[in-house]
N, C-alpha and C positions, 0 to 999 in steps of 0.2 A: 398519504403520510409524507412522502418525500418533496411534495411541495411547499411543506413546514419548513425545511431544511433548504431549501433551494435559494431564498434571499441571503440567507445568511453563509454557505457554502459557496456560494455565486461570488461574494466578498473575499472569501480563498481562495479560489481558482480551483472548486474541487466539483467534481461532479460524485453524485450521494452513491455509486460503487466504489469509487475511489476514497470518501470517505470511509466507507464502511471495510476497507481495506486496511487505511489508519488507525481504524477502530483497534482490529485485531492485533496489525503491529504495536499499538500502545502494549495491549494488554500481553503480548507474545514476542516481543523484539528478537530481531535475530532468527527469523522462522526460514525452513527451507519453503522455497516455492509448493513442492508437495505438501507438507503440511499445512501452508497457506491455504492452496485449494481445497482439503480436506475442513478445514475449518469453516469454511466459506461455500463450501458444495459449489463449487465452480470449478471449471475443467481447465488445464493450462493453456487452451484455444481463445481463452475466454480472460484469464488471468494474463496472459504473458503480454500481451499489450496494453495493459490496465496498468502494470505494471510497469513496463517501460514508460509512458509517460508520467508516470509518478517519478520514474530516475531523471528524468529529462529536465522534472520542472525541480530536480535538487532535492527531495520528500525522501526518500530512499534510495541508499545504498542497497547495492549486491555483490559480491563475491563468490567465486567458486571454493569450496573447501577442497584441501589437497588432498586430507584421508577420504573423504568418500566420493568426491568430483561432484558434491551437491551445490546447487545452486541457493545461495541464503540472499537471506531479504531484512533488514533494519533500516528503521525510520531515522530521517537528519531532522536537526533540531534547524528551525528557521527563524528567522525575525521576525515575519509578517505572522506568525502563531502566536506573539507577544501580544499582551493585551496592549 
């Protein structure tokens, strides 16, 4: 199935976990990491560097919250996602 996916992802610069990442933040914006992983049954070993280059390539932001020292997660809006 993910080779459906792979020409046209390939065109994003996304690889189909990293997709499926975006997925979630579409539908979940502004998620802590923990609940990220929860959604996605992926462990933060597994998430945290999936994650960082999603911040690297500009895709999302993160923030620590001050009331609970959590680590959140929201997707940036890009140009190259423009049709």
């Amino acid at each position: 199935m993910t080779k459906v996916y792979q020409p046209h992802l390939k065109k994003l610069g996304l690889t189909y976990p990293q997709y499926i990442v975006m997925l979630t933040l579409w539908q979940h914006e502004n998620s802590s990491v923990k609940e990220l992983g929860q959604r996605l049954n992926l462990d933060s070993g597994t998430l945290t560097p999936l994650l960082k280059r999603l911040e690297t390539a500009q895709l999302v932001s993160s923030a620590i919250t001050q009331r609970s020292e959590e680590r959140r997660v929201g997707k940036e809006c890009r140009s190259r996602w423009s049709p």
